[in-house]
mmCIF file as gemmi writes it, N, C-alpha and C atoms, coordinates in Angstrom:
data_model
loop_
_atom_site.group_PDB
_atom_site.id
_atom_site.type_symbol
_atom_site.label_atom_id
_atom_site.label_alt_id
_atom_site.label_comp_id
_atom_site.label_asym_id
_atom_site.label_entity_id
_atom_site.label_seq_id
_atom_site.pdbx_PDB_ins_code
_atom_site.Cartn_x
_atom_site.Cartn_y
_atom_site.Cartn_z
_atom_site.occupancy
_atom_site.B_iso_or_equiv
_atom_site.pdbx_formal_charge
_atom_site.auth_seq_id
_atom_site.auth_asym_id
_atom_site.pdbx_PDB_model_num
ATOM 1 N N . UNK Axp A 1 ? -11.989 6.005 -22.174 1 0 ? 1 A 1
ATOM 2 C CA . UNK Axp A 1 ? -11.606 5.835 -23.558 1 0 ? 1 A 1
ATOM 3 C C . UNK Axp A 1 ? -10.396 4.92 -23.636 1 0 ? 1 A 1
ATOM 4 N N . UNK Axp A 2 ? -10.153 3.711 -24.456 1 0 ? 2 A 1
ATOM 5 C CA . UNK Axp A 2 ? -9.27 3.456 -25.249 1 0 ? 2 A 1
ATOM 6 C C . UNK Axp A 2 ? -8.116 3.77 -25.944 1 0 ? 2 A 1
ATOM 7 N N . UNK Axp A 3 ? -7.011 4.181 -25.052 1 0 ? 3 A 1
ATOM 8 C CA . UNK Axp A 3 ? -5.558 4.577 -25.789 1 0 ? 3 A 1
ATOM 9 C C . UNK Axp A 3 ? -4.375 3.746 -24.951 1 0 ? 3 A 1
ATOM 10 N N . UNK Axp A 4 ? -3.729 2.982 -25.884 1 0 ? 4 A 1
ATOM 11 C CA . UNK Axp A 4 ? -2.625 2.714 -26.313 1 0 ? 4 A 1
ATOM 12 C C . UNK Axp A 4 ? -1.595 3.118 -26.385 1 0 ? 4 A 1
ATOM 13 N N . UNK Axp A 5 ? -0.137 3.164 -26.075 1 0 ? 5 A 1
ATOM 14 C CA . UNK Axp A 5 ? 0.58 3.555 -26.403 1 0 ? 5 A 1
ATOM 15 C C . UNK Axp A 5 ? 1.785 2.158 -26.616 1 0 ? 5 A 1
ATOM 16 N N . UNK Axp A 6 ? 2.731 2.074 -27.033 1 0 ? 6 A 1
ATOM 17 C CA . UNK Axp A 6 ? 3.733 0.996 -27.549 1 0 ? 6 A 1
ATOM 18 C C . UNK Axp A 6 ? 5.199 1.351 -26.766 1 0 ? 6 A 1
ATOM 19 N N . UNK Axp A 7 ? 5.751 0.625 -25.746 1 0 ? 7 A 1
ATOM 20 C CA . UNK Axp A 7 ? 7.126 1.292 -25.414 1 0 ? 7 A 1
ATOM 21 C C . UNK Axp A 7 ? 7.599 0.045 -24.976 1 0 ? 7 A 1
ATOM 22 N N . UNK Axp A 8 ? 8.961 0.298 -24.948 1 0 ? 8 A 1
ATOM 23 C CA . UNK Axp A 8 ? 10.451 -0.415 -24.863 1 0 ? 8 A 1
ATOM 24 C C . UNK Axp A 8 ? 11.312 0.066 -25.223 1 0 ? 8 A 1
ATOM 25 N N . UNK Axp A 9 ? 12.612 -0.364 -24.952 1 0 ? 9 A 1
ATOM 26 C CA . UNK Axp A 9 ? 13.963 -0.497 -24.463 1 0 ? 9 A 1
ATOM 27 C C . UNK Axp A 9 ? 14.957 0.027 -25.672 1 0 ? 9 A 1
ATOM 28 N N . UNK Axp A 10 ? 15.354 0.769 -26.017 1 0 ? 10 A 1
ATOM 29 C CA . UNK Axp A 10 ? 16.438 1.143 -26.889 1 0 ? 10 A 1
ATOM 30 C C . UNK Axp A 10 ? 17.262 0.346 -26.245 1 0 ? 10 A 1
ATOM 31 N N . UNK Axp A 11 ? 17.859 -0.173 -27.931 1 0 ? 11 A 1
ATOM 32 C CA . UNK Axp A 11 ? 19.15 -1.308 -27.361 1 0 ? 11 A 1
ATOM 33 C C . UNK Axp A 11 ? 20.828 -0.539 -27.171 1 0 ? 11 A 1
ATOM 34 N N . UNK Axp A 12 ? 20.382 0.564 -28.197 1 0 ? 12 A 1
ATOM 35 C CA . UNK Axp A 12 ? 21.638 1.16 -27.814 1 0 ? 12 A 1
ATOM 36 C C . UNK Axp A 12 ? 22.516 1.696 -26.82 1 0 ? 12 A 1
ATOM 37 N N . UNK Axp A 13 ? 20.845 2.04 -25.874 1 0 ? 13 A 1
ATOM 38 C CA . UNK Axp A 13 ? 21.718 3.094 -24.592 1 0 ? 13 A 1
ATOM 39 C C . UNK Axp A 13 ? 20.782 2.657 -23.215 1 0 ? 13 A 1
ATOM 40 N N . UNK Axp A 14 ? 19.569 1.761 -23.815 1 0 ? 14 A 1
ATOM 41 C CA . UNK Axp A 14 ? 18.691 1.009 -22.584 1 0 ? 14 A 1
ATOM 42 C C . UNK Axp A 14 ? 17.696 2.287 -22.411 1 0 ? 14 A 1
ATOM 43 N N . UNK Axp A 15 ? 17.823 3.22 -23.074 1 0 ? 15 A 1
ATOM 44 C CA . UNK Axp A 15 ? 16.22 4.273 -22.804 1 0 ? 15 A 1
ATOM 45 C C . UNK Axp A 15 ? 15.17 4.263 -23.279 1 0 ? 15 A 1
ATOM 46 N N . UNK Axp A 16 ? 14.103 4.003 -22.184 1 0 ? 16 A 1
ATOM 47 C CA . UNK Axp A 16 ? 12.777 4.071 -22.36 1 0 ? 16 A 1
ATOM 48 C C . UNK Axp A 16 ? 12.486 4.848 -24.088 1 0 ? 16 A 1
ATOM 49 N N . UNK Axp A 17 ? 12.075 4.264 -24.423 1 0 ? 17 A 1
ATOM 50 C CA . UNK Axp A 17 ? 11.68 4.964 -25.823 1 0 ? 17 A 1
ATOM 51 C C . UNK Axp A 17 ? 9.805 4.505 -25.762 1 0 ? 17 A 1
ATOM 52 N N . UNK Axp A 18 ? 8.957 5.222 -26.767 1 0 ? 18 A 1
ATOM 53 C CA . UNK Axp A 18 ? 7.482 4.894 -27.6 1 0 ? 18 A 1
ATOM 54 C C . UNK Axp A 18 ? 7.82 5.075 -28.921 1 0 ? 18 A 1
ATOM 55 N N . UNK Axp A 19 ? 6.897 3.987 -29.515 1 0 ? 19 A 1
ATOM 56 C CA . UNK Axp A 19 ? 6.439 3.926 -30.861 1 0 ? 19 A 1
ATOM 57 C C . UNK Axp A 19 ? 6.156 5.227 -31.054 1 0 ? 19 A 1
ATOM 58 N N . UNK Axp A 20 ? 6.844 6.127 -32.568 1 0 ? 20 A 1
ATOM 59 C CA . UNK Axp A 20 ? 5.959 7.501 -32.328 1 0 ? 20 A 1
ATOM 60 C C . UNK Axp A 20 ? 5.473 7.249 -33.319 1 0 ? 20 A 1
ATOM 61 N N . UNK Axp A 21 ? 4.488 8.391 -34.423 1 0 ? 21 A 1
ATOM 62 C CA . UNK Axp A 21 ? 3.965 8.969 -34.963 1 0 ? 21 A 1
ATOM 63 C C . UNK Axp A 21 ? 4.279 8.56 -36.447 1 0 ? 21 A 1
ATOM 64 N N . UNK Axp A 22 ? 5.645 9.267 -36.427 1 0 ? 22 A 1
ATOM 65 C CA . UNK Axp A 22 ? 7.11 9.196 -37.578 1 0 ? 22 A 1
ATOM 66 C C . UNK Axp A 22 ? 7.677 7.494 -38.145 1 0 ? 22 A 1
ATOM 67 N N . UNK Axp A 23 ? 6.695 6.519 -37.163 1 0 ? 23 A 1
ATOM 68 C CA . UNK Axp A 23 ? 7.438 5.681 -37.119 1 0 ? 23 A 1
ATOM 69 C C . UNK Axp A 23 ? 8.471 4.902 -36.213 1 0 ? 23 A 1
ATOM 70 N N . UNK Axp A 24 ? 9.3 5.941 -35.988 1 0 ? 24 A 1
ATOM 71 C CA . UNK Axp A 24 ? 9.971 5.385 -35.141 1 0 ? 24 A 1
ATOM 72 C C . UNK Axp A 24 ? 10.422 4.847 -34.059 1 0 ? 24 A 1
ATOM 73 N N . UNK Axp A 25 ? 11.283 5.714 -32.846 1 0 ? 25 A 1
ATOM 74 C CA . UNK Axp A 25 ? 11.05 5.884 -31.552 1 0 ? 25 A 1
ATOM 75 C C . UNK Axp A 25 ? 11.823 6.449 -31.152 1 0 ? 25 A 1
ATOM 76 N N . UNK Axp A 26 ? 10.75 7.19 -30.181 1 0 ? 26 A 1
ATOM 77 C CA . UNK Axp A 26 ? 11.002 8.54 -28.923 1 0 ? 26 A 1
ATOM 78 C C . UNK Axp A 26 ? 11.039 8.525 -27.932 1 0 ? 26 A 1
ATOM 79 N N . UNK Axp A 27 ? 11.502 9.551 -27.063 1 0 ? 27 A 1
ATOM 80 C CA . UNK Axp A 27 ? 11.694 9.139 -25.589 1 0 ? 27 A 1
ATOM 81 C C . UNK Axp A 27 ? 10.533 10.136 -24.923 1 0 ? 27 A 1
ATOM 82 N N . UNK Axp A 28 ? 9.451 10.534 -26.255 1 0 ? 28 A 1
ATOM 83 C CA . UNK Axp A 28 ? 8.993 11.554 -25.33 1 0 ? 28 A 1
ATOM 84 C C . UNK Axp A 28 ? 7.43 10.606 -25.836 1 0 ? 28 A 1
ATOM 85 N N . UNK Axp A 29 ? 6.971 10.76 -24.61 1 0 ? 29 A 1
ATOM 86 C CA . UNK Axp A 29 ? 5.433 9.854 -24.605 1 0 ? 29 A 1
ATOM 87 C C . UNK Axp A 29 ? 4.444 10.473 -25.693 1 0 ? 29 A 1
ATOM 88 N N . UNK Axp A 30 ? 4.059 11.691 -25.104 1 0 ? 30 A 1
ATOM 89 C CA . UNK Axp A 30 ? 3.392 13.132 -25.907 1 0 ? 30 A 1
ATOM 90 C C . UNK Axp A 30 ? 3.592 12.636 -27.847 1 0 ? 30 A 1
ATOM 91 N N . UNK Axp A 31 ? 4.996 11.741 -28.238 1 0 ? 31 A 1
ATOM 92 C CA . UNK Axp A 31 ? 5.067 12.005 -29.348 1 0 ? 31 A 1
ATOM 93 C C . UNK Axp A 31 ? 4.131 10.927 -29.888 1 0 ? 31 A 1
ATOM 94 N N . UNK Axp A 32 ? 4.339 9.762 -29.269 1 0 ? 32 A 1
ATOM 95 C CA . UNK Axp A 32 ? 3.329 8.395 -29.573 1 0 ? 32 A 1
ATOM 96 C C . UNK Axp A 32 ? 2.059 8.454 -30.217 1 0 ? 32 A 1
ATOM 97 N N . UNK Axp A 33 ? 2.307 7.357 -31.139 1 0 ? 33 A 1
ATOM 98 C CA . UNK Axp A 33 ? 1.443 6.639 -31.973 1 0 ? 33 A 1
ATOM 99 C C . UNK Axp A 33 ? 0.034 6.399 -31.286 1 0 ? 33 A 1
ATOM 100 N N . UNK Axp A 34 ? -1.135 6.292 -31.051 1 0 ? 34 A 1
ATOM 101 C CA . UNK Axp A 34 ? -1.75 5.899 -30.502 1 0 ? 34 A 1
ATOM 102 C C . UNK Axp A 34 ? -2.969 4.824 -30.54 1 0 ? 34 A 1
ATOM 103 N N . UNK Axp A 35 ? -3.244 3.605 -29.935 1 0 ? 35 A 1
ATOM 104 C CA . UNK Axp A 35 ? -4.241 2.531 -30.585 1 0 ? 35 A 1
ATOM 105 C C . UNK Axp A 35 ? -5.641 3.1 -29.356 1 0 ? 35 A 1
ATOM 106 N N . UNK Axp A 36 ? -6.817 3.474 -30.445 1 0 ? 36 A 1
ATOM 107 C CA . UNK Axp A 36 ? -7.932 3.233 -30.154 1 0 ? 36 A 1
ATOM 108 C C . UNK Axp A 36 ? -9.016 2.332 -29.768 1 0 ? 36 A 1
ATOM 109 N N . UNK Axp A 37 ? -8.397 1.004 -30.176 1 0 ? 37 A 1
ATOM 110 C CA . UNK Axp A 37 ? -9.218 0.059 -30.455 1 0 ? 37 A 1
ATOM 111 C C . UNK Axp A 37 ? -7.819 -1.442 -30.927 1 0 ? 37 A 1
ATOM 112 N N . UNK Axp A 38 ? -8.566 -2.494 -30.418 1 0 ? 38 A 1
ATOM 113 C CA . UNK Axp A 38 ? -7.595 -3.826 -30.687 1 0 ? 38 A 1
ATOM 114 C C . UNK Axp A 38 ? -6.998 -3.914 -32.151 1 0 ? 38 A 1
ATOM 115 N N . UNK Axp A 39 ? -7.446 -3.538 -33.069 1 0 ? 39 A 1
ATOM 116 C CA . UNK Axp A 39 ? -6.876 -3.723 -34.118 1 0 ? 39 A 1
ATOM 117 C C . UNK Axp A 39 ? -5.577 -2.793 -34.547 1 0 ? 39 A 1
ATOM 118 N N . UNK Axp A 40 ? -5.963 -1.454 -33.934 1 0 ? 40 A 1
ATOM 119 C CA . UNK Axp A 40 ? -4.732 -0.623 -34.416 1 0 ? 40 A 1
ATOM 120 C C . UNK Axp A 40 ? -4 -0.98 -33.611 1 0 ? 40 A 1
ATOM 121 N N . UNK Axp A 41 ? -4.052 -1.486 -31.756 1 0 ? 41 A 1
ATOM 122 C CA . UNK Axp A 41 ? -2.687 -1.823 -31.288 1 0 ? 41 A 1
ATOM 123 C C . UNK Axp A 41 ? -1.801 -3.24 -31.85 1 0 ? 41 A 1
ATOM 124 N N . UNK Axp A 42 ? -2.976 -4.254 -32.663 1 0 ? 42 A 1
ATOM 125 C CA . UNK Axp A 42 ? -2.197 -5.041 -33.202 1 0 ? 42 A 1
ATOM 126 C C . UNK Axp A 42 ? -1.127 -4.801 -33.88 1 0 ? 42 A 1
ATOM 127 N N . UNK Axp A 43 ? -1.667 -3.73 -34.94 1 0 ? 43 A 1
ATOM 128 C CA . UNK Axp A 43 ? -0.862 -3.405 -36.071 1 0 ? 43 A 1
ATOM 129 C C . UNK Axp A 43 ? 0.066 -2.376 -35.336 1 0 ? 43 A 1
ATOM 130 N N . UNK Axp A 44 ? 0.366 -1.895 -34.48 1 0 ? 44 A 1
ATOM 131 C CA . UNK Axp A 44 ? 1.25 -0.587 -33.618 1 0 ? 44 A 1
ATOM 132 C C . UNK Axp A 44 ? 2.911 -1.887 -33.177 1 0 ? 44 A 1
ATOM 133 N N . UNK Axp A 45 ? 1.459 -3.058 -32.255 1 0 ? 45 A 1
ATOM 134 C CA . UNK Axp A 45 ? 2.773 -4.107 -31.794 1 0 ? 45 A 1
ATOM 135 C C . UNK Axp A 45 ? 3.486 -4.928 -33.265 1 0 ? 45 A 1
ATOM 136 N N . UNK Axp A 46 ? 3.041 -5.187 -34.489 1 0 ? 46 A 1
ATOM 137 C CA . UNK Axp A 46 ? 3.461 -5.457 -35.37 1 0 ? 46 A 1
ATOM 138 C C . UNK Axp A 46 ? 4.921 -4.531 -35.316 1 0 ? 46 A 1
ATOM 139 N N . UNK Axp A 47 ? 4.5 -3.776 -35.992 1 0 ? 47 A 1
ATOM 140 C CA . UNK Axp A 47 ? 5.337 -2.441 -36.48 1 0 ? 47 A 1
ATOM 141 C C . UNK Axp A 47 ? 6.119 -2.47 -35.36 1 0 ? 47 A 1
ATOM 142 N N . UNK Axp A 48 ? 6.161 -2.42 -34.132 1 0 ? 48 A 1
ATOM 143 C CA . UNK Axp A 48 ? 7.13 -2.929 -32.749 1 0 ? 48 A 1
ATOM 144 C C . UNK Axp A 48 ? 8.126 -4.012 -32.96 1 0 ? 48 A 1
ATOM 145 N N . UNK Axp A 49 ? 7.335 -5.09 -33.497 1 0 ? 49 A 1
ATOM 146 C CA . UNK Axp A 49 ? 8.631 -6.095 -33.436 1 0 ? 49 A 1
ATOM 147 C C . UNK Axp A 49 ? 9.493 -6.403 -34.65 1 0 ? 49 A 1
ATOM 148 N N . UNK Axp A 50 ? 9.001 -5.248 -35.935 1 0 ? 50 A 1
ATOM 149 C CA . UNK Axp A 50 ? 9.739 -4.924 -36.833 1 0 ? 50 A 1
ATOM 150 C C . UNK Axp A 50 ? 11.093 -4.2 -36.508 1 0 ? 50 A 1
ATOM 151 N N . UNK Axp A 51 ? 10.76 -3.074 -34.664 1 0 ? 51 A 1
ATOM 152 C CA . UNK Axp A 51 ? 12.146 -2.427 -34.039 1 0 ? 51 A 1
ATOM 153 C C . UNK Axp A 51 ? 12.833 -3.755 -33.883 1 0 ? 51 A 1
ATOM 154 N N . UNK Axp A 52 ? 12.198 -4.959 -33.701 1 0 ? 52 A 1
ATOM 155 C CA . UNK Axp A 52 ? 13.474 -5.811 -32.523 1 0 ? 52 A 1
ATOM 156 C C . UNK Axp A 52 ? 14.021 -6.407 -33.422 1 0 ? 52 A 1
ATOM 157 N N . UNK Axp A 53 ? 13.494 -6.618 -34.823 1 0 ? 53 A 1
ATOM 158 C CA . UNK Axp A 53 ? 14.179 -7.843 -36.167 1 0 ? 53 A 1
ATOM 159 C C . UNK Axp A 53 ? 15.136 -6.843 -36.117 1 0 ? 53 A 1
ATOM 160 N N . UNK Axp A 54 ? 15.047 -5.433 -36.079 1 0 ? 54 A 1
ATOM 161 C CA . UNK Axp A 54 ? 16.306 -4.548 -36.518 1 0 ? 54 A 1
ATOM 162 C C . UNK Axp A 54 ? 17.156 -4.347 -35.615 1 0 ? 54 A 1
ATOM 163 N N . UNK Axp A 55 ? 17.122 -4.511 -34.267 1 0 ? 55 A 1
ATOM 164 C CA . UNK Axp A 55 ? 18.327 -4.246 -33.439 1 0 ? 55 A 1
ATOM 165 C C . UNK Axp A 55 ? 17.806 -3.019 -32.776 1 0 ? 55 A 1
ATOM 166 N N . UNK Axp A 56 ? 16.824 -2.423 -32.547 1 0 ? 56 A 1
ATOM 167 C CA . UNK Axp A 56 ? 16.53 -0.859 -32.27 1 0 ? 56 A 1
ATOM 168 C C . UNK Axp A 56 ? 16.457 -1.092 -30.77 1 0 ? 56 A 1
ATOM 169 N N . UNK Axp A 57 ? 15.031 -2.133 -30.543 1 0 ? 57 A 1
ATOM 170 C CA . UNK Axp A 57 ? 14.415 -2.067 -29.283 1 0 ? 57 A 1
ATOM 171 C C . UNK Axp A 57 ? 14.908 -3.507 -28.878 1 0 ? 57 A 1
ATOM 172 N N . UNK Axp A 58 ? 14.128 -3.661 -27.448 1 0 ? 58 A 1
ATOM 173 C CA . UNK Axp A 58 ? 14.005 -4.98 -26.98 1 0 ? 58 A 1
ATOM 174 C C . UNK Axp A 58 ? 13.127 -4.664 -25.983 1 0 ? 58 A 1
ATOM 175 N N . UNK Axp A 59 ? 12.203 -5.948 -26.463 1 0 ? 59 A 1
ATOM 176 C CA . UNK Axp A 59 ? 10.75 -5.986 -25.355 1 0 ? 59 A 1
ATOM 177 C C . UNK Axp A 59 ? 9.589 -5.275 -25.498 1 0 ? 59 A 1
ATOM 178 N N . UNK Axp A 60 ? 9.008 -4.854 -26.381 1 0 ? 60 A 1
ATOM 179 C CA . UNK Axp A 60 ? 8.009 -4.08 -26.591 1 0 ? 60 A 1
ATOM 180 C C . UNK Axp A 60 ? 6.787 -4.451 -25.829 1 0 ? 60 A 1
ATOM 181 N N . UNK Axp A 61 ? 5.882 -3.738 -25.54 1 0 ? 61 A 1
ATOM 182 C CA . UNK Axp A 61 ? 4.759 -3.751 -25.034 1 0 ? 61 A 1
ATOM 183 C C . UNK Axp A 61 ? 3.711 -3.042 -24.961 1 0 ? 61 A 1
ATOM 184 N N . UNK Axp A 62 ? 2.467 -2.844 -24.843 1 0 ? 62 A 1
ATOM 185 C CA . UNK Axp A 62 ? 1.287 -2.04 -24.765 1 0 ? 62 A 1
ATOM 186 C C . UNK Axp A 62 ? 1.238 -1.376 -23.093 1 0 ? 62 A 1
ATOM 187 N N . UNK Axp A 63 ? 0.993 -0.044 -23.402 1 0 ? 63 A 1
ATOM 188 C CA . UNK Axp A 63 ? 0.803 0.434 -21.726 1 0 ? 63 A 1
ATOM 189 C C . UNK Axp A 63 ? -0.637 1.694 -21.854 1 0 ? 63 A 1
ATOM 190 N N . UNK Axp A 64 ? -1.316 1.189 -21.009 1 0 ? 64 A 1
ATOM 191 C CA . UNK Axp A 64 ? -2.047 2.131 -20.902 1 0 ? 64 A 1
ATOM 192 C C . UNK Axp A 64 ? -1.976 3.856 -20.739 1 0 ? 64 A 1
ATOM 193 N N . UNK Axp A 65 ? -2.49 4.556 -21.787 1 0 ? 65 A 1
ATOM 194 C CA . UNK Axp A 65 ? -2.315 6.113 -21.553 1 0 ? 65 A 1
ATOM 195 C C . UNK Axp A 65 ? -3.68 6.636 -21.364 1 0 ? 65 A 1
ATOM 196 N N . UNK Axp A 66 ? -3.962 8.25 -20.898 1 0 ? 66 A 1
ATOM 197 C CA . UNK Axp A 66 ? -5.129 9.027 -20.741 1 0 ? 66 A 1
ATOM 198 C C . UNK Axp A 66 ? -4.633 10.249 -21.103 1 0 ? 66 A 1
ATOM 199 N N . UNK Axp A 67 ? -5.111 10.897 -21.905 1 0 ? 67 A 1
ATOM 200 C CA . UNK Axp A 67 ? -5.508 12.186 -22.108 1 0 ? 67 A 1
ATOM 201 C C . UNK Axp A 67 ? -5.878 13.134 -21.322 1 0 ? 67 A 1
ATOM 202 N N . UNK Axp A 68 ? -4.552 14.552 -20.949 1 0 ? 68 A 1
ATOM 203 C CA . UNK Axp A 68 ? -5.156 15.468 -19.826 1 0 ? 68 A 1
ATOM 204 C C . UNK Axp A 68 ? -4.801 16.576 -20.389 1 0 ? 68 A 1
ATOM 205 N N . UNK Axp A 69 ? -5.133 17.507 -20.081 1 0 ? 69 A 1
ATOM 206 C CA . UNK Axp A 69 ? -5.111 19.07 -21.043 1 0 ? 69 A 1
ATOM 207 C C . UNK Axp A 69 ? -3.716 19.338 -21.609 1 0 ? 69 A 1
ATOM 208 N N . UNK Axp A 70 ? -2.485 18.885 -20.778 1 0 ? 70 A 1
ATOM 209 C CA . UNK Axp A 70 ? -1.342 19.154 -21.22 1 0 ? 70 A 1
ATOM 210 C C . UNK Axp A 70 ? -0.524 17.941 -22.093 1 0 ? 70 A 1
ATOM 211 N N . UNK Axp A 71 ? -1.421 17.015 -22.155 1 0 ? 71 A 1
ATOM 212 C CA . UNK Axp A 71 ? -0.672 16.064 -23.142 1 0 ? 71 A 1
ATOM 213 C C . UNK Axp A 71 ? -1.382 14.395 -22.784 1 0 ? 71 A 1
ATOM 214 N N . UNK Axp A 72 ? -0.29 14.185 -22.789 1 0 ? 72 A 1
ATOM 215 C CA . UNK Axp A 72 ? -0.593 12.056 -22.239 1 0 ? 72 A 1
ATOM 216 C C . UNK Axp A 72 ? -0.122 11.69 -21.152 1 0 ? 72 A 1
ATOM 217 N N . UNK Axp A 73 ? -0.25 11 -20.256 1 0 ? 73 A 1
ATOM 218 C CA . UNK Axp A 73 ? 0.399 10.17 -19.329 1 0 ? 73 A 1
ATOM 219 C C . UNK Axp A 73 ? 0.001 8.926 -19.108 1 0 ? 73 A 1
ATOM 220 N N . UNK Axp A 74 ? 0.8 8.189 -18.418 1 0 ? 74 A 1
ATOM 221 C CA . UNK Axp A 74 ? 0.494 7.199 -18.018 1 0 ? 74 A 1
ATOM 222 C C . UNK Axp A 74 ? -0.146 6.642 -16.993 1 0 ? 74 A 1
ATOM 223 N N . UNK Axp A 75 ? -0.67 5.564 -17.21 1 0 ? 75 A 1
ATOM 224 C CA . UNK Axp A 75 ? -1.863 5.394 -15.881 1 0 ? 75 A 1
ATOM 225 C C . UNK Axp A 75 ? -0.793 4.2 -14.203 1 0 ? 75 A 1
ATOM 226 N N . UNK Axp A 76 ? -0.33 4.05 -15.232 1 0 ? 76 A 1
ATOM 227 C CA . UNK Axp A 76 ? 0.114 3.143 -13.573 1 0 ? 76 A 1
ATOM 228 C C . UNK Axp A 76 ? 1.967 3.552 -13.18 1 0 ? 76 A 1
ATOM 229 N N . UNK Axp A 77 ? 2.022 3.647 -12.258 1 0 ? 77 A 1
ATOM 230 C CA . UNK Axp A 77 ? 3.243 3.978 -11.438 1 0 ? 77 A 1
ATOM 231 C C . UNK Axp A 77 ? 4.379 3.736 -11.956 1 0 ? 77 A 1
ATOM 232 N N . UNK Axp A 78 ? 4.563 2.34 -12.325 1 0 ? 78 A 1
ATOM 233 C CA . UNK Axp A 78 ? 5.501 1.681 -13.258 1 0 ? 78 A 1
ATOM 234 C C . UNK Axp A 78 ? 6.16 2.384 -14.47 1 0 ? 78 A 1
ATOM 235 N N . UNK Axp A 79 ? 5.19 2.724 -15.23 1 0 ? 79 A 1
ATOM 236 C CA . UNK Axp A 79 ? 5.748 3.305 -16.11 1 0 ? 79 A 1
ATOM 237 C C . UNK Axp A 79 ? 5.663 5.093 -16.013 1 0 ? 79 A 1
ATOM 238 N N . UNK Axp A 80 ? 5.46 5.184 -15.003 1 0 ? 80 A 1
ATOM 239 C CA . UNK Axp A 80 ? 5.782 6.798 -14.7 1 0 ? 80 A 1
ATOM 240 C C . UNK Axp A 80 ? 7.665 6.511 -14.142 1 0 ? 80 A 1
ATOM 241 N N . UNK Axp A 81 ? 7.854 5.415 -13.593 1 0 ? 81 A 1
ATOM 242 C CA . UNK Axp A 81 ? 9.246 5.598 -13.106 1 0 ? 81 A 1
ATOM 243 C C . UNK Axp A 81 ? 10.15 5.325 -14.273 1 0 ? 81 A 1
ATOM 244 N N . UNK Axp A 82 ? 9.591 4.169 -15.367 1 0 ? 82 A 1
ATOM 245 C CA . UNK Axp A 82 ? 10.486 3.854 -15.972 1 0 ? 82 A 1
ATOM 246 C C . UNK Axp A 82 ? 10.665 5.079 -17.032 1 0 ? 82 A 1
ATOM 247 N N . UNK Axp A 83 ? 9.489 6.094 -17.073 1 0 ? 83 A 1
ATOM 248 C CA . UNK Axp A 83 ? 9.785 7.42 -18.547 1 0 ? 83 A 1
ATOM 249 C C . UNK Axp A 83 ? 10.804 8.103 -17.461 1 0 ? 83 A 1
ATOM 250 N N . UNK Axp A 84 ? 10.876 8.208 -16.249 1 0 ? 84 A 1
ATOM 251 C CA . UNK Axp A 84 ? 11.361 9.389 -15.594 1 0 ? 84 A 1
ATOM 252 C C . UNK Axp A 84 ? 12.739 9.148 -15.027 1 0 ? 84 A 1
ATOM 253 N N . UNK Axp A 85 ? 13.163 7.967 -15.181 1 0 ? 85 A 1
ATOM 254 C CA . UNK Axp A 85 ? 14.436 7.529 -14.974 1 0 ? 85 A 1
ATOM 255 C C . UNK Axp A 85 ? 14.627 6.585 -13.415 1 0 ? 85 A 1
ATOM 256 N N . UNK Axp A 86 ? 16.091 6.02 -13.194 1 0 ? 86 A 1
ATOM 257 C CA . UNK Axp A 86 ? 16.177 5.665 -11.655 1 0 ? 86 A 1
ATOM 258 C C . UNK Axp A 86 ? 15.463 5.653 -10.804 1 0 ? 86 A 1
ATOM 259 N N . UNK Axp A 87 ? 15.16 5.046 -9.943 1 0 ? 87 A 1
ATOM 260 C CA . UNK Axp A 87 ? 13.916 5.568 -8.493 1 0 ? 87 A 1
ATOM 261 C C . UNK Axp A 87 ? 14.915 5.372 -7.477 1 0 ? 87 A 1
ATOM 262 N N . UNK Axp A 88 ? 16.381 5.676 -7.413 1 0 ? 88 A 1
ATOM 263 C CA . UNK Axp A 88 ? 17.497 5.494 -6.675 1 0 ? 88 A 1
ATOM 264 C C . UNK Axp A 88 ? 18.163 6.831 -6.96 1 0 ? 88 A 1
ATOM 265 N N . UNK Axp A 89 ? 18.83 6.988 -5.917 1 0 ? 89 A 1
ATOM 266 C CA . UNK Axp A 89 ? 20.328 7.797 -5.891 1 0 ? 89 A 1
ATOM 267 C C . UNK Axp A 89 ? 21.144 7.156 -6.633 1 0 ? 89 A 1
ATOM 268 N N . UNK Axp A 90 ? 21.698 8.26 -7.62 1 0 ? 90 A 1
ATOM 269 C CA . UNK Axp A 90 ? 22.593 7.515 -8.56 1 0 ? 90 A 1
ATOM 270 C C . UNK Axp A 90 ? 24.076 7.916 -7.936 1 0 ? 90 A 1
ATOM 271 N N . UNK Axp A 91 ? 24.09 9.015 -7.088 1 0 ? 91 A 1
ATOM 272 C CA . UNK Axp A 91 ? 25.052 9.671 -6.611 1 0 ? 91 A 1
ATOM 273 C C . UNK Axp A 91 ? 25.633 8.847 -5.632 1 0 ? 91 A 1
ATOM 274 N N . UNK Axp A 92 ? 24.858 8.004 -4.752 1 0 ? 92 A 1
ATOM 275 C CA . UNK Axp A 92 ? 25.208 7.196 -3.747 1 0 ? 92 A 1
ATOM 276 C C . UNK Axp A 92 ? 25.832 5.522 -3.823 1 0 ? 92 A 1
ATOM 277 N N . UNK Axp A 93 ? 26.043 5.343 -5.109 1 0 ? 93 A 1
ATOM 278 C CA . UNK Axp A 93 ? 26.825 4.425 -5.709 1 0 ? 93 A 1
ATOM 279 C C . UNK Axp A 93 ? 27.632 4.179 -5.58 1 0 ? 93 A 1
């Protein structure tokens, strides 16, 4: 199946955020907007670069999601590191 999800960069603090539901943006995937089909992710990335005219986000993009009993995730590695933070010791700095 076909799902969409919309994420990028809060400019304020650099956290992974998604397009949610509400509009806005969240840091939690589960809350996201979702495109079925090319036309609604058009209109999802629209509504995306309406965050960046405002100062919200930077960099928006489409990432593939799947549906599993407990919610959404993501399909490729990448963006499992970037929702989950560092892939470093932050302590060892």
């Amino acid at each position: 199946m076909y799902l969409k999800a919309v994420t990028a960069n809060r400019l304020r603090d650099g956290r992974v955020v998604y397009l949610s539901e509400t509009g806005g943006w969240s840091q939690a995937l589960e809350e996201s907007r979702l495109a079925r089909d090319e036309d609604e992710l058009k209109g999802l990335m629209d509504e995306a670069e309406l965050g960046v005219l405002r100062n919200e986000v930077v960099a928006p993009y489409a990432i593939d999601v799947v549906q599993q009993t407990d919610g959404y995730v993501t399909t490729r590695c990448r963006e499992e590191i970037r929702s989950t933070g560092p892939s470093r010791r932050t302590d060892a700095a």
